[in-house]
N, C-alpha and C positions, 0 to 999 in steps of 0.2 A: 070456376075451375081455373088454375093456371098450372104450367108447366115448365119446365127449363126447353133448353137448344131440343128440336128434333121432337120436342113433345115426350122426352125421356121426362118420368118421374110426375108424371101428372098427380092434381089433388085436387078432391073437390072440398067446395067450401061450403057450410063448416065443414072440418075437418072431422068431423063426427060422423060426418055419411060415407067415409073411406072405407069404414067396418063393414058396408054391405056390400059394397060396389064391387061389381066382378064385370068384365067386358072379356072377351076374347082378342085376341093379338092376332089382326086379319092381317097383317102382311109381314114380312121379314123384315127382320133390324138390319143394317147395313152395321157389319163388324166393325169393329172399334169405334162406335158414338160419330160424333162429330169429326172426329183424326180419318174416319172410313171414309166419310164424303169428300174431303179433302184430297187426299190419295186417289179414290176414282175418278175425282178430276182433272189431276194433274196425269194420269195415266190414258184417260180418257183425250187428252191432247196429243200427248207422245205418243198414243198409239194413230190417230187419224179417224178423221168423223166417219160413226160407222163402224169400226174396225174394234171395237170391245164393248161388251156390255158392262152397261153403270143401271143403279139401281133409280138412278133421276136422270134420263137420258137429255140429252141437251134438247131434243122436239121438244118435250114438254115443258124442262127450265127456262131455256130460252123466251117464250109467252108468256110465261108465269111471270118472268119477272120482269119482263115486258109490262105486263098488265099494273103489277105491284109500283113500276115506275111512274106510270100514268095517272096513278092515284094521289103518287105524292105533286104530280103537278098541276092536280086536280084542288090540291091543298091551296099552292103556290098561286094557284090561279082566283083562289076565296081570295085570298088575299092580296092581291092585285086589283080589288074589286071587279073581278068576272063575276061575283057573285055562286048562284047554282047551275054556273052553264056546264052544257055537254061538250066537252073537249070532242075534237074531231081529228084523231090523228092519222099521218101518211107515213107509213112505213118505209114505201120505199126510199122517200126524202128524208125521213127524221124529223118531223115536225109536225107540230101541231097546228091545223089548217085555220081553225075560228078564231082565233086568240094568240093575234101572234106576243103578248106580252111573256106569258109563258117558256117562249120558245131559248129566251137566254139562258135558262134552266138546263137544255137538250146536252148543250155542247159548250163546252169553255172556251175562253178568249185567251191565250197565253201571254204572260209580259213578253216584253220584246227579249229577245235570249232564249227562251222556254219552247223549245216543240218536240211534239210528240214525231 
């Protein structure tokens, strides 16, 4: 199966089993595709945490991609020769506790002239 942004337009493969396939649509589209999360976002700021509902509230994105993060330095860390280890990470600090090779990854170093 693949699908485009948002899992709009899914297909399974082959494309010959589309002809039977029927699922039910358990939750609501967020209007206008990919333009609608965008929008909620940027709405979801200006308005103040809390203060309008979005259809991926930031509790949950927030972790989400939290977690999704940790994977790719989970990646970064095969290959740093960590091998299959278990990243152990601190929240509150922004870092990863067992491995600190990983950790240059977290946060950037700016050229001299450059800050945020």
């Amino acid at each position: 199966m693949y699908s485009s942004t948002y899992s709009d337009g899914a297909t399974l493969l082959p494309k010959s089993r589309m002809a039977n396939a029927k699922a039910k649509q358990r939750w609501a589209r967020v209007p206008e595709g990919s333009n609608g999360h965008y929008k909620q976002w940027v709405e979801g700021c200006i308005a103040g945490y809390g203060k309008t509902e979005l259809s991926s509230s930031f509790e949950i994105a927030g972790p989400l991609t939290e977690a999704l993060l940790m994977a790719n330095l989970a990646v970064r860390g095969y290959d740093l020769k960590g091998g299959n280890k278990k990243l152990l990470w601190d929240n509150a600090n922004m870092k990863v506790t067992n491995f600190d090779d990983v950790n240059q990854y977290v946060k950037r170093t700016y050229r001299e002239g450059w800050t945020l």
